[in-house]
C-alpha positions in Angstrom: 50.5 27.0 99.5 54.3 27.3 98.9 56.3 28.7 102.2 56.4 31.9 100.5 53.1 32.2 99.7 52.4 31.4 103.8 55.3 34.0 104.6 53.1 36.7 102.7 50.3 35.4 104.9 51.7 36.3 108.0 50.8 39.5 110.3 52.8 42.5 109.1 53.7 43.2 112.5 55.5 40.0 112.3 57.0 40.1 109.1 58.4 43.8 109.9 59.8 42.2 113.1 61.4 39.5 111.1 62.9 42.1 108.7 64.3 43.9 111.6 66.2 41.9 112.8 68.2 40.0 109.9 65.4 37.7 108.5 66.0 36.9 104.4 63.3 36.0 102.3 65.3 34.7 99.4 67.3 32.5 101.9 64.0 31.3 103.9 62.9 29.9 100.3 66.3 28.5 99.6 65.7 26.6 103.0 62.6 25.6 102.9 63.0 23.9 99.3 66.3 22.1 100.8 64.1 20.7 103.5 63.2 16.7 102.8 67.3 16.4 101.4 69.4 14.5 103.3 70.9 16.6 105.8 74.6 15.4 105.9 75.1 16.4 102.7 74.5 20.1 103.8 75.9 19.5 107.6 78.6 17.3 107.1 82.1 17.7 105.2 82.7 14.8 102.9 86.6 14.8 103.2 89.8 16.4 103.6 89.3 16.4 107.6 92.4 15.0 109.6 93.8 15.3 113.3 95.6 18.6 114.5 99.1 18.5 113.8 101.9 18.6 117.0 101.8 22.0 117.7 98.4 23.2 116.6 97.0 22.9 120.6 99.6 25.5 122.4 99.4 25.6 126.1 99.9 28.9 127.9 103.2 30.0 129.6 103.8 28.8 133.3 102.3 31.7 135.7 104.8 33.8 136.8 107.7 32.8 134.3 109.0 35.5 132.6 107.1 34.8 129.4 103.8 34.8 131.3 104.4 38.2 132.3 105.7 39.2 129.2 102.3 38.1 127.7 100.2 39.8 130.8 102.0 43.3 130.2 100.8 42.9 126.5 97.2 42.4 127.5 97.3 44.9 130.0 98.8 47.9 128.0 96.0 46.6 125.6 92.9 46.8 128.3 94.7 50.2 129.3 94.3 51.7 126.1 90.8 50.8 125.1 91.6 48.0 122.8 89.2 45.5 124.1 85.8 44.8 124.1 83.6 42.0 125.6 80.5 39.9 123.7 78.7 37.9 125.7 76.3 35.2 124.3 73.0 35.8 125.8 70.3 34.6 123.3 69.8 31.1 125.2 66.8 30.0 127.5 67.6 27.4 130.4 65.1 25.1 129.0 66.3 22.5 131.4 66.2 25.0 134.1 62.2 25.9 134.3 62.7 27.7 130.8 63.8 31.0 132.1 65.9 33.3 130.6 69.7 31.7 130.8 71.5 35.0 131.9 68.9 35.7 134.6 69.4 32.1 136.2 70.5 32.0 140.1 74.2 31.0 139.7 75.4 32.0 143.4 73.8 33.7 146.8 71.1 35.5 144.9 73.7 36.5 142.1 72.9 35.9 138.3 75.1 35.0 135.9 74.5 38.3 134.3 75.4 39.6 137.8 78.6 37.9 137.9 79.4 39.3 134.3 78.3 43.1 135.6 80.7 42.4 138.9 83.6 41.5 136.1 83.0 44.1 134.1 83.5 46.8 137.0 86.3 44.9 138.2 88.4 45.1 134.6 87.1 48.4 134.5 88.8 49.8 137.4 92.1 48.1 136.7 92.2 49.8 133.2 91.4 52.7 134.4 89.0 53.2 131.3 85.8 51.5 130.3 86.0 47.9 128.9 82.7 47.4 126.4 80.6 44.6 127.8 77.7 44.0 124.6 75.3 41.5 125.3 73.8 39.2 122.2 70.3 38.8 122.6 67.7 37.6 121.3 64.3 38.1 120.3 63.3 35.6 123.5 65.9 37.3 125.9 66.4 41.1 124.9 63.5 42.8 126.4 64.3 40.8 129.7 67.8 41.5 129.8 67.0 44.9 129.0 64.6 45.3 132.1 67.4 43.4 134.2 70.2 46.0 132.8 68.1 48.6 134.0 70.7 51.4 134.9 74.1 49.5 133.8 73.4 50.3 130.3 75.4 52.7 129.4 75.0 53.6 125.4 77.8 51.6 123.4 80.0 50.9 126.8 77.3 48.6 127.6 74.5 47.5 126.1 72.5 44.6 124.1 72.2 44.1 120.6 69.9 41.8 119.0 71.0 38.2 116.5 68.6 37.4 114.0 65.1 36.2 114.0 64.0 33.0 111.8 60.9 30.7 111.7 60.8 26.8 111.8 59.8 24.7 109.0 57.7 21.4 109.4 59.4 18.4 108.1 57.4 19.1 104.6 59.1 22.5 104.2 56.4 24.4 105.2 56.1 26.8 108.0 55.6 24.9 111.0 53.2 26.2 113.5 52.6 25.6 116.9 50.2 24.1 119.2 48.0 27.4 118.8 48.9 27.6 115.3 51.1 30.9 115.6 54.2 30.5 113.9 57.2 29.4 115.6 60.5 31.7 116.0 63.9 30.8 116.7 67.5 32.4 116.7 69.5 31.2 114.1 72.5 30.4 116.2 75.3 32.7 117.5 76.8 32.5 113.7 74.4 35.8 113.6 77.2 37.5 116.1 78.9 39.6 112.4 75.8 40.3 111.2 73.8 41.3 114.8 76.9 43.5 115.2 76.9 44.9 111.8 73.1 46.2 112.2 73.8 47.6 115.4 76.9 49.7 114.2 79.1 48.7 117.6 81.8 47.2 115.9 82.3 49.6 113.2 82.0 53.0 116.0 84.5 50.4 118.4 87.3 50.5 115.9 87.1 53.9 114.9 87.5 55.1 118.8 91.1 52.4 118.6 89.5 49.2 119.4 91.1 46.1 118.2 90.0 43.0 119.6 87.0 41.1 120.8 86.5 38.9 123.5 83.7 36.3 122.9 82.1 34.0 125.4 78.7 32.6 126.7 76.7 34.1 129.5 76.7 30.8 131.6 80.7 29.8 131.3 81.7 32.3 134.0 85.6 30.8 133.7 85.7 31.9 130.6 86.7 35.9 131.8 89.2 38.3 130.6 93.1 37.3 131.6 95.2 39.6 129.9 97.6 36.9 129.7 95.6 35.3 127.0 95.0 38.1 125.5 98.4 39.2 125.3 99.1 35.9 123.5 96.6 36.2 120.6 98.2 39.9 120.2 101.9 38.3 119.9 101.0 35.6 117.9 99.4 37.6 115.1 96.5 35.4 114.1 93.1 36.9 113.9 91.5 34.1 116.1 91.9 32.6 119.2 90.1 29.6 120.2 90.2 28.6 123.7 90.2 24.5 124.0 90.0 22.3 127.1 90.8 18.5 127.7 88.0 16.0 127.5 87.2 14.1 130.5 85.4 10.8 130.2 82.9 10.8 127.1 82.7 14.3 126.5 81.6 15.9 123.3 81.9 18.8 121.2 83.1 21.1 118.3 86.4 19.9 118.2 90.0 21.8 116.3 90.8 19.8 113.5 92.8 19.8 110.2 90.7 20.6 107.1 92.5 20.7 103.7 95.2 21.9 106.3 93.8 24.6 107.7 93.2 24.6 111.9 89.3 25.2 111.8 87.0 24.2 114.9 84.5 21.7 113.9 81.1 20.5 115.5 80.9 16.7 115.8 77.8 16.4 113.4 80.3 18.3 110.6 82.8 16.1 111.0 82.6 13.0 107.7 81.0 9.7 108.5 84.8 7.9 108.7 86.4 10.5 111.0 86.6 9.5 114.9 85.9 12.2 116.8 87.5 10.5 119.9 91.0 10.8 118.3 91.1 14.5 119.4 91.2 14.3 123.1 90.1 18.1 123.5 87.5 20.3 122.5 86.2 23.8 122.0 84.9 26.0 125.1 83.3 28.5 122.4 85.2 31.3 123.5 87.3 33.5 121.0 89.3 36.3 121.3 89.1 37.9 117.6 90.4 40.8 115.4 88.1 43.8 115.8 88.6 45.0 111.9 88.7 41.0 110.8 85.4 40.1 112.1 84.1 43.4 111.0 85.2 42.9 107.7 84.3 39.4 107.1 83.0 38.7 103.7 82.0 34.7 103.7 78.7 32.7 103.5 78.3 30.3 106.7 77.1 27.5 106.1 73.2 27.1 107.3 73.1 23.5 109.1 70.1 21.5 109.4 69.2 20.9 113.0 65.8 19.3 114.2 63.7 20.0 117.5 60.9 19.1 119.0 58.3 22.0 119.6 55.2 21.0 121.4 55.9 17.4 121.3 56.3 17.5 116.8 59.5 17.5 114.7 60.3 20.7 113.7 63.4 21.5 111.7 65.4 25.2 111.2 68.7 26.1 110.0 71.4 28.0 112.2 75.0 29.1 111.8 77.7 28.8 114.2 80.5 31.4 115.0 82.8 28.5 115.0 82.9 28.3 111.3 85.3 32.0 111.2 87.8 29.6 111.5 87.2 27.8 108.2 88.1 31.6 106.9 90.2 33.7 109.4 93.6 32.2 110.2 93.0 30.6 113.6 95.2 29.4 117.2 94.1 26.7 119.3 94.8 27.4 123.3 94.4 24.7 125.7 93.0 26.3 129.1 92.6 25.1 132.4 89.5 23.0 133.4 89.8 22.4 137.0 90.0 24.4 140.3 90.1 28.3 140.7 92.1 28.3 137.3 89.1 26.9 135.8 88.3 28.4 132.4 85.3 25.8 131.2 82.2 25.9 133.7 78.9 25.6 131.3 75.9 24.7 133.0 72.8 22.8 131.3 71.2 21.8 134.1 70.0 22.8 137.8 71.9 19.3 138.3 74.9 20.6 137.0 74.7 24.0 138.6 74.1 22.6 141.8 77.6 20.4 141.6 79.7 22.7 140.0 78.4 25.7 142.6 81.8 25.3 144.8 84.2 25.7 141.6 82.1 28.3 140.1 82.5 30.5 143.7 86.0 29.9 143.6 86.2 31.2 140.2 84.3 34.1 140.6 86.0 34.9 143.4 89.3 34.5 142.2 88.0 36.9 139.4 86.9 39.5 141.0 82.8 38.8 140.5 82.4 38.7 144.2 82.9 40.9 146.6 
């Protein structure tokens, strides 16, 4: 049975769910039959990659030099007239943290991350004196939960979720994999979905009409990564329609990394980069947080690449195909910003582990606090 022959097989409940939420069957086959191929040819780039040039990684003014405030008045008159709103990368489970819903994790005193982000929102809020949109990516593991957790604080398009794409995993032979159980097995795509998720949900498109013009991107568990209208104020004067904030590597760290391609500044994931480029070269590396051009990313016509990832799902190799929002840059003219990665200044404070929560639990209360998530 071909995987589209098993596709048709499937509940109609389920297929309906898939087509809700951004699932192609033309593209699953296309998969699928790509399956068995060597993967680098589809993840990796085969040449043209070099080292950023001097000048690519900018660092912020000094705070409280006149250029700094120059840059904070921008992004203030900008918060002050409804120009910005806030995405938030939900989708993830802590799978390394008792496989709960990431957002709902513990992060401080009986406060959840999503907490933190509500007590941020409120505090940007009342300093514009206007709403600032706070939009939650979910997906179809985290919505419902988040929605139950929202509760009261949503708020029609001044806060809400919205939901990325739905796929299923192939086995190794290109066939639908299945579970222990036999059910299918679902997945989210990656947070590549974030133009599409936002397309189907209309947000963007009702955003811009009411004046909006930027968007502030960032994942639910890096509470540094916050609105500073200093930042924003520098993506407004430099003109580009992305932002990229970057951090220094310490030790052996890895990542997506800003590069040279054909030479263009793009963000690249290590597993992109071609067999003979050395990733250590570039001693920093993407926080995945962007601030990005409202009517850009709503109007962005380009194909991401699908790369081939593999996973293990009840102890067997299961492969599916996801996109990553990092890839705008190949397409959208892009600025690389080296942030702060120590102390309250901190803007780079992911957590993967209880391990990691538990060590960085100091520096992420100082953060918040300096941010106005605590009281």
């Amino acid at each position: 049975m071909s995987p589209i022959e098993e596709l048709h097989s499937l509940p109609r409940d389920l297929l309906s769910l898939l087509e809700q939420q951004g699932f192609d069957e033309a593209l699953f086959e296309s998969l699928a039959a790509s399956v068995g191929s060597d993967p680098d040819v589809r993840n990796r780039l085969p040449h043209g990659v070099a080292p950023p040039k001097p000048g690519d990684v900018i660092d912020l003014p000094a705070a409280g030099s006149a250029d700094a405030d120059h840059l904070t008045r921008l992004g203030l008159d900008a918060l002050a007239q409804g120009q910005l709103a806030f995405i938030v990368l939900a989708g993830g489970m802590a799978t390394r943290m008792g496989g709960v819903v990431k957002a709902l994790v513990e992060a401080l005193d009986g406060l959840r991350f999503l907490d933190l982000r509500l007590a941020e929102n409120r505090a940007w809020s009342q300093r514009a004196a206007r709403d600032v949109p706070l939009w939650l990516m979910t997906s179809h593991a985290t919505d419902a939960s988040l929605r139950d957790a929202l509760g009261r604080h949503l708020a029609g398009d001044r806060l809400t979720t919205f939901r990325q794409n739905l796929s299923l995993r192939l086995a190794t032979d290109g066939s639908i994999f299945r579970t222990a159980d036999g059910s299918p097995s679902l997945y989210a795509p990656g947070h590549g979905d974030l133009p599409d998720a936002l397309e189907r949900a209309g947000l963007l498109r009702r955003f811009i009409e009411g004046g909006g013009k930027y968007v502030w991107i960032a994942n639910i568990d890096n509470i540094g990564a916050s609105i500073d209208p200093m930042i924003l104020g520098w993506h407004i004067r430099h003109g580009a329609p992305v932002s990229v904030e970057v951090v220094d590597k310490v030790g052996s760290d890895k990542g997506g990394i800003p590069v040279r391609w054909n030479d263009r500044p793009v963000i690249l994931e290590e597993f992109r980069l071609p067999r003979d480029f050395d990733p250590t070269q570039v001693r920093v590396f993407n926080t995945n947080t962007f601030v990005v051009d409202a009517e850009r990313l709503a109007t962005l016509d380009f194909a991401f690449t699908w790369v081939q990832v593999k996973k293990k799902v009840d102890g067997a190799d299961a492969i599916q195909f996801e996109r990553l929002i990092g890839e705008i840059t190949t397409t959208l003219e892009t600025r690389f910003l080296r942030v702060p990665r120590e102390g309250a200044a901190s803007r780079f404070l992911p957590v993967k582990d209880n391990d990691e929560l538990a060590s960085r639990r100091a520096e992420i209360r100082a953060v918040a606090r300096s941010r106005g998530m605590l009281p």
